[in-house]
VEXDREN-2710 file (C-alpha; in Angstrom, 1 decimal):
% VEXDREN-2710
k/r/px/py/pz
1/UNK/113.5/65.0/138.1
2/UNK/111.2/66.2/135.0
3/UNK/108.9/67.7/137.9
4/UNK/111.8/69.6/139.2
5/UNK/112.6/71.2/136.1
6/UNK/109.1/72.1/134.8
7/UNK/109.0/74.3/137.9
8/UNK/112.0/75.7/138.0
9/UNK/111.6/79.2/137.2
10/UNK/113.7/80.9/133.7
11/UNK/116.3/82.5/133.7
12/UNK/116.5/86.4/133.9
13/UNK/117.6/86.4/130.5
14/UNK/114.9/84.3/128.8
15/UNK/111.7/86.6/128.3
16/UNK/108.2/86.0/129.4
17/UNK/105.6/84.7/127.0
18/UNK/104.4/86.1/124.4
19/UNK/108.0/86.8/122.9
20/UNK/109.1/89.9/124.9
21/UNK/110.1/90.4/128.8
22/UNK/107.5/91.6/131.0
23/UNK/107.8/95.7/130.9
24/UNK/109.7/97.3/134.4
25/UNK/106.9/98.3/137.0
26/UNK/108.3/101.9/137.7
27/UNK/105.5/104.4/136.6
28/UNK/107.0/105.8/133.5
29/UNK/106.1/104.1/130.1
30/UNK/109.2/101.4/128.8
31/UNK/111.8/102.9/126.4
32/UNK/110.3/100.2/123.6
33/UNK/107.1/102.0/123.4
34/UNK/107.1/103.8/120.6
35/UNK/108.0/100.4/118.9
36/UNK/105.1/98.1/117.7
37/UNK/103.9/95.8/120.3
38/UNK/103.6/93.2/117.4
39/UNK/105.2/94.0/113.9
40/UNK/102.8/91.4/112.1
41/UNK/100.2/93.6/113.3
42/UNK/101.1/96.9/112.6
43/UNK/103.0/96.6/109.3
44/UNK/101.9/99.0/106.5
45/UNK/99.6/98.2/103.5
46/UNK/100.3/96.9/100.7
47/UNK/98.2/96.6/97.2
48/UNK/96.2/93.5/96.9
49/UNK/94.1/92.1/94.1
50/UNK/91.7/94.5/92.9
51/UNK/88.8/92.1/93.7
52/UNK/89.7/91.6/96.8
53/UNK/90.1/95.7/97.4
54/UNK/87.0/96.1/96.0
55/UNK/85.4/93.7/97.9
56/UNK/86.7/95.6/101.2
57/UNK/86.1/98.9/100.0
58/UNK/83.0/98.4/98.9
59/UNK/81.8/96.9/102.5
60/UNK/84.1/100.1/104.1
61/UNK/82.0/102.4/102.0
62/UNK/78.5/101.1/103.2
63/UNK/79.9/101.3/107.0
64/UNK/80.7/104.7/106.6
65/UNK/77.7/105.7/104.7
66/UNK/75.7/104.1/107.8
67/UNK/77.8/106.3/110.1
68/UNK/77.4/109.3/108.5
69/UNK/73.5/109.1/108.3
70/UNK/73.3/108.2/111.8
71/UNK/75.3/111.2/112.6
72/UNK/73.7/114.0/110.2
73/UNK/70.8/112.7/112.3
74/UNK/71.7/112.0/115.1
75/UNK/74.3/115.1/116.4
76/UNK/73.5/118.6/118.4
77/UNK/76.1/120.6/117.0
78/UNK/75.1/122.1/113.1
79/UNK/79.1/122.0/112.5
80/UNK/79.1/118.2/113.5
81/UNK/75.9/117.5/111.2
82/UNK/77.3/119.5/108.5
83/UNK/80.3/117.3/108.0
84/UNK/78.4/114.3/108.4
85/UNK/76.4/115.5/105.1
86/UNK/79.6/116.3/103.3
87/UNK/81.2/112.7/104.7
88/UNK/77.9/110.8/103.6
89/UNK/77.6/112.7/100.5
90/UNK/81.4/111.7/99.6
91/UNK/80.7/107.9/101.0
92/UNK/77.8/107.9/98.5
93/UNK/79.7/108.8/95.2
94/UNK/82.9/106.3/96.4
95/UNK/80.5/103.5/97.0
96/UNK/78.1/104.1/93.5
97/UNK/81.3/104.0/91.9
98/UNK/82.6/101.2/93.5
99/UNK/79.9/99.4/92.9
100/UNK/79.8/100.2/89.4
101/UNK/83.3/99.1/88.6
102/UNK/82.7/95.9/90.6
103/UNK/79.7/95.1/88.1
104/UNK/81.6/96.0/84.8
105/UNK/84.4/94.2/85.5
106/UNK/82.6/90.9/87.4
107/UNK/84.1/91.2/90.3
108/UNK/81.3/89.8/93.5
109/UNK/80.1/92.5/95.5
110/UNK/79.2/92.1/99.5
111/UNK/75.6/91.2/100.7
112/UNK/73.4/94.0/101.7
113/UNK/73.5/94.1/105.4
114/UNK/69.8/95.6/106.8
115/UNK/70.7/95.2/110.2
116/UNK/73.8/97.6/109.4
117/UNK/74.7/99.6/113.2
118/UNK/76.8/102.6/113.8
119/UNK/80.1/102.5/114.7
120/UNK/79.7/105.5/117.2
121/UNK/77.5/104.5/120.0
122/UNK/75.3/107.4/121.0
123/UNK/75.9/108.7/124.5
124/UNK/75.7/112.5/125.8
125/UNK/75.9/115.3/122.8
126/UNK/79.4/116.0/123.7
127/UNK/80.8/113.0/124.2
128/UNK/79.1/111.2/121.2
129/UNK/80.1/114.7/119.0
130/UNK/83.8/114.1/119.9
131/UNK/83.6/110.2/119.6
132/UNK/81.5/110.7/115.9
133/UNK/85.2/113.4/115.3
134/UNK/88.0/110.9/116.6
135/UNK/86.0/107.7/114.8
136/UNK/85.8/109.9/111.4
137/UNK/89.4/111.0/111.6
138/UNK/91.1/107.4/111.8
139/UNK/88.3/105.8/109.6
140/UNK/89.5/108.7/107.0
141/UNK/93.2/107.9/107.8
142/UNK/92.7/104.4/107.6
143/UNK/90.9/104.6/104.1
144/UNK/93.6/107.1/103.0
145/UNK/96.3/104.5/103.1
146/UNK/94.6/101.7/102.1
147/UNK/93.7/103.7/99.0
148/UNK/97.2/105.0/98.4
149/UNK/99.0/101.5/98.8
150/UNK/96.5/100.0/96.3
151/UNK/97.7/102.4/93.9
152/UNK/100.9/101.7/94.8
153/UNK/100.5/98.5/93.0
154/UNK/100.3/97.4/89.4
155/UNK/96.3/96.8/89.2
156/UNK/93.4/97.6/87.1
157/UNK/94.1/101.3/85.4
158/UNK/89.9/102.0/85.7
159/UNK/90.2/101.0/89.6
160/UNK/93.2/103.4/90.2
161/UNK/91.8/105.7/88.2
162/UNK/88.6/105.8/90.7
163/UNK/90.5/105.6/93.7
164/UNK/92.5/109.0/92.6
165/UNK/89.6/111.0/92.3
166/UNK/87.4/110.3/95.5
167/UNK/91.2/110.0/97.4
168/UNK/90.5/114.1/96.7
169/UNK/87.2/114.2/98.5
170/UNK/87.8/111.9/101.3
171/UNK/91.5/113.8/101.9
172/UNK/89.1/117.3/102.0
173/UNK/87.0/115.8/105.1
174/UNK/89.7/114.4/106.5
175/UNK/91.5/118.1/106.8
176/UNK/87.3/119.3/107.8
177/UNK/87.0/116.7/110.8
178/UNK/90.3/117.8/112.0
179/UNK/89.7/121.8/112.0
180/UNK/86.4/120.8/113.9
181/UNK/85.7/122.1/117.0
182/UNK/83.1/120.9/119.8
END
């Protein structure tokens, strides 16, 4: 009997694992797609302890400086290499500053990483110009809001006070990366 009814299939109404019924197999994309696939996942951010941002931003910072020195290097295009300067140089003050505050106030820093890689990997010119623009553009967003819902929050007034002025600089090569063209 218990046989029978692990291997009874569910009802229609029940929906498949992992929470949601399996989507319809005609061609066109479900009506729920413009919903998030998982809401834990995709929720917006919210201000966290500034140690803990720090911490985070501080590793972000060194990531993107990596990235950007790979790509002033590493691209054809002058217009591509150009903005990796400009992103670098901006990378460069946010981290120094960053890194400063995190000293002043105590807060732990992350471990130098030597081994550091890019986050673009290097293919054809074109293709590794348009993935070092795409990359660059939703790293900037990313940063953008993290930024904005740490100041959002009640935290240190020297921390906010760092994040408003490079939020400037990095919203200036955010509008540069997406006026760029290959």
């Amino acid at each position: 009997m218990t046989l029978v009814l692990l291997l009874a299939e569910p009802a229609a109404s029940q929906p498949t694992l992992p929470r949601r019924p399996d989507p319809p197999a005609a061609s066109a994309p479900p009506a729920e797609q413009a919903q998030p696939t998982d809401p834990l996942f995709d929720r917006p951010y919210e201000a966290t302890d500034d140690a803990g941002f720090v911490l985070h931003a501080v590793e972000t910072a060194r990531q993107g400086l990596a990235d950007a020195r790979a790509a002033e290097s590493g691209l054809a295009a002058p217009a591509l290499r150009s903005a990796a300067a400009s992103i670098g140089a901006q990378q460069q003050s946010t981290l120094q500053k960053l890194e400063a505050l995190a000293r002043s106030k105590g807060w732990r820093l992350p471990q130098r990483n030597p081994e550091r890689t890019v986050s673009v990997p290097a293919r054809g010119a074109a293709r590794t110009g348009a993935d070092f623009i795409v990359h660059q553009i939703a790293f900037h967003e990313n940063m953008l809001a993290q930024y904005r819902a740490q100041l959002s929050g009640q935290g240190d007034a020297e921390l906010r006070r760092v994040l408003r002025a490079e939020m400037a600089g990095h919203q200036k090569n955010l509008q540069m990366l997406l006026g760029l063209k290959l």
